[in-house]
C-alpha positions as CSV (number, residue, x, y, z in Angstrom):
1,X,23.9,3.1,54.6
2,X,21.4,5.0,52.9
3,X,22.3,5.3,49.1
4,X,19.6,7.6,47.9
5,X,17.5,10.1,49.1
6,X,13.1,9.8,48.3
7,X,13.8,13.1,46.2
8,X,16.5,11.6,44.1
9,X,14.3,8.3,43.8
10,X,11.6,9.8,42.7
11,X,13.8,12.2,40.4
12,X,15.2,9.0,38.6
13,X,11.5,7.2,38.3
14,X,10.6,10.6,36.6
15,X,13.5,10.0,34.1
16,X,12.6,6.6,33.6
17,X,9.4,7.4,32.7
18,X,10.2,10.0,30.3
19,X,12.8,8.1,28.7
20,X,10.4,4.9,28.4
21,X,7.3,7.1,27.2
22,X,9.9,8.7,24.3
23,X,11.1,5.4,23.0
24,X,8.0,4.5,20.6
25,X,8.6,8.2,19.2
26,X,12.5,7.2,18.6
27,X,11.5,3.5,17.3
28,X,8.7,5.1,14.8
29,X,11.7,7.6,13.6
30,X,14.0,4.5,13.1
31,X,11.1,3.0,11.0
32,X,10.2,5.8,8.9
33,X,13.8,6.6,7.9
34,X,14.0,2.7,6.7
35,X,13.2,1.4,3.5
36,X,10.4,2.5,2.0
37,X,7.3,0.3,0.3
38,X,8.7,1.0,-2.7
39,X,11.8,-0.2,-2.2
40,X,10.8,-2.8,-0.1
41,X,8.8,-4.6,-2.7
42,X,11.6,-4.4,-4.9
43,X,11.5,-0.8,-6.8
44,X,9.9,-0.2,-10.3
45,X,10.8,-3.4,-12.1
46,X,8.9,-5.5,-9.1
47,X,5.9,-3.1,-9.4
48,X,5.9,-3.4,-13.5
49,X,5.8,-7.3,-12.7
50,X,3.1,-7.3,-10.2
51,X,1.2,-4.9,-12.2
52,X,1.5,-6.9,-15.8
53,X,0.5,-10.2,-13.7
54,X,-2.7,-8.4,-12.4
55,X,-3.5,-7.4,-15.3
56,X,-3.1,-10.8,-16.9
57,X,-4.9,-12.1,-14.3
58,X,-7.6,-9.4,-14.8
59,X,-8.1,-10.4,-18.4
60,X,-8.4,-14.1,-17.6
61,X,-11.0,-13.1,-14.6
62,X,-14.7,-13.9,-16.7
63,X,-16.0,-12.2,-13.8
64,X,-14.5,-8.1,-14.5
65,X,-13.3,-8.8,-17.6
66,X,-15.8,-7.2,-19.8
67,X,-15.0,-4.3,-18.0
68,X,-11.6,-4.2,-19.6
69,X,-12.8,-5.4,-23.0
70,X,-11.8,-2.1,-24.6
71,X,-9.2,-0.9,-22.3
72,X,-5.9,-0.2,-23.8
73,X,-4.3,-2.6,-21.2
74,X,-0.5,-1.0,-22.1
75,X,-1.9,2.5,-21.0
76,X,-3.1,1.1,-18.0
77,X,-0.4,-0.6,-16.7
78,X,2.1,2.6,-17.5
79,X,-0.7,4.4,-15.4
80,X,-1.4,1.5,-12.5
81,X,2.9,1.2,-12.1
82,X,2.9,5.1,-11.9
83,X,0.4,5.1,-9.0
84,X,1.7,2.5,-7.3
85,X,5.2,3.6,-7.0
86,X,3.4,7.0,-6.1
87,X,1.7,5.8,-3.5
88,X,4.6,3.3,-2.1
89,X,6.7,6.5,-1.9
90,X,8.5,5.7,-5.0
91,X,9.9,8.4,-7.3
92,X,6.8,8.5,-10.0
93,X,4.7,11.2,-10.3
94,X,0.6,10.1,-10.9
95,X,-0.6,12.4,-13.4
96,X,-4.1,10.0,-14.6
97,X,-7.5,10.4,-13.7
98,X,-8.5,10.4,-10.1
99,X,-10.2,7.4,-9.0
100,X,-13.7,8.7,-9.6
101,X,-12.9,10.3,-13.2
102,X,-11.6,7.1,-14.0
103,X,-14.4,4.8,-12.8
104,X,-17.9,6.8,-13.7
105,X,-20.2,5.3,-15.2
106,X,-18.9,1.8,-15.0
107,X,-21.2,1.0,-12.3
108,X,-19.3,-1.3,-10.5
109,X,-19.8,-2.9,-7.3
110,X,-18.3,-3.9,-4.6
111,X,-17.8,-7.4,-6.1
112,X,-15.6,-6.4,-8.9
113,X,-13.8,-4.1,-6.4
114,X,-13.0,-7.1,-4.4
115,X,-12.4,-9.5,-7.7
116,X,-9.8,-7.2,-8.7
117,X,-7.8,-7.2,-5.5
118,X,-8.1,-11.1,-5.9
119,X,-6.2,-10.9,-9.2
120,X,-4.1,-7.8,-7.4
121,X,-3.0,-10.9,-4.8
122,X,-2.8,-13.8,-6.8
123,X,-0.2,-11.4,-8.5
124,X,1.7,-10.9,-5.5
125,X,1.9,-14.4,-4.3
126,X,3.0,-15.3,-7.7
127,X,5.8,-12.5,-7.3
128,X,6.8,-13.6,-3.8
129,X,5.7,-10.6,-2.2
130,X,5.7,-11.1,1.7
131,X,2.4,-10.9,3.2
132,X,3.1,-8.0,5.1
133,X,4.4,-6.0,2.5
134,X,1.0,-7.1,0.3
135,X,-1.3,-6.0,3.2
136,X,0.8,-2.6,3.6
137,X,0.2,-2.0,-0.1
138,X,-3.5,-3.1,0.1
139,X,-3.9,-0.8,2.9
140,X,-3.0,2.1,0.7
141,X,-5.1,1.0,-1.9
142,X,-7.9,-0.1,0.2
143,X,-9.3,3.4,1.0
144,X,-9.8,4.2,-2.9
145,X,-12.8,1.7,-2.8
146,X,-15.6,3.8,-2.5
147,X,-14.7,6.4,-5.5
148,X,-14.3,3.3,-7.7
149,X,-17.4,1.5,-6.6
150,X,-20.8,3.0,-7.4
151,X,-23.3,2.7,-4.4
């Protein structure tokens, strides 16, 4: 007994397909209606903390702290927390400098870049963020690199 005919087979492998070739566009929906960064890392109170711990951090680094020497480091963590949550798809709005208005002039190099994203995850660790979540967040911040650094 024959249950199906070549036309029908190949109908149903054609429907497989589809269906199997859709289901990384239905997973990536499922993902980006999850949590988002922001909320993941724990909302605006975990940001605050990560960001005051940098900046402590910062301060105690001999190698980029001159930098900060006569930085008005409450300013700048209001305006670090306001980016971040911006850019974790929090609710802030980042009205500062953008990041080459911010840097010129400061000459800095890709070693103080790179010193500061120590001190960004020493801050993390110490605030239990997952390592996932600290590379997503690096990944975001990662790309601002070359309008901070001076070549």
């Amino acid at each position: 007994m024959k249950l199906q005919s070549p036309h029908l087979t190949r109908h149903l492998a054609g429907v497989v397909l589809t269906c199997a070739m859709a289901l990384p566009t239905f997973a990536h929906a499922e993902m980006a209606s999850g949590p988002t960064l922001y909320e993941q890392l724990g909302g605006k109170p975990a940001i605050v903390m990560i960001v005051h711990d940098m900046l402590a951090n910062v301060v105690a680094d001999n190698r980029i702290n001159h930098y900060f020497a006569k930085t008005n480091i409450p300013h700048l963590q209001m305006e670090l927390v306001s980016q971040i949550c911006e850019l974790t798809d929090g609710p802030c709005k980042y009205t500062g400098l953008n990041m080459q208005q911010a840097h010129r002039g400061m000459n800095l190099k890709t070693a103080d870049f790179n010193a500061l994203v120590e001190d960004l995850q020493k801050s993390m660790n110490s605030n239990n963020v997952p390592l996932g979540l600290q590379n997503q967040l690096l990944n975001i911040l990662a790309p601002m690199e070359p309008d901070v650094v001076h070549k």
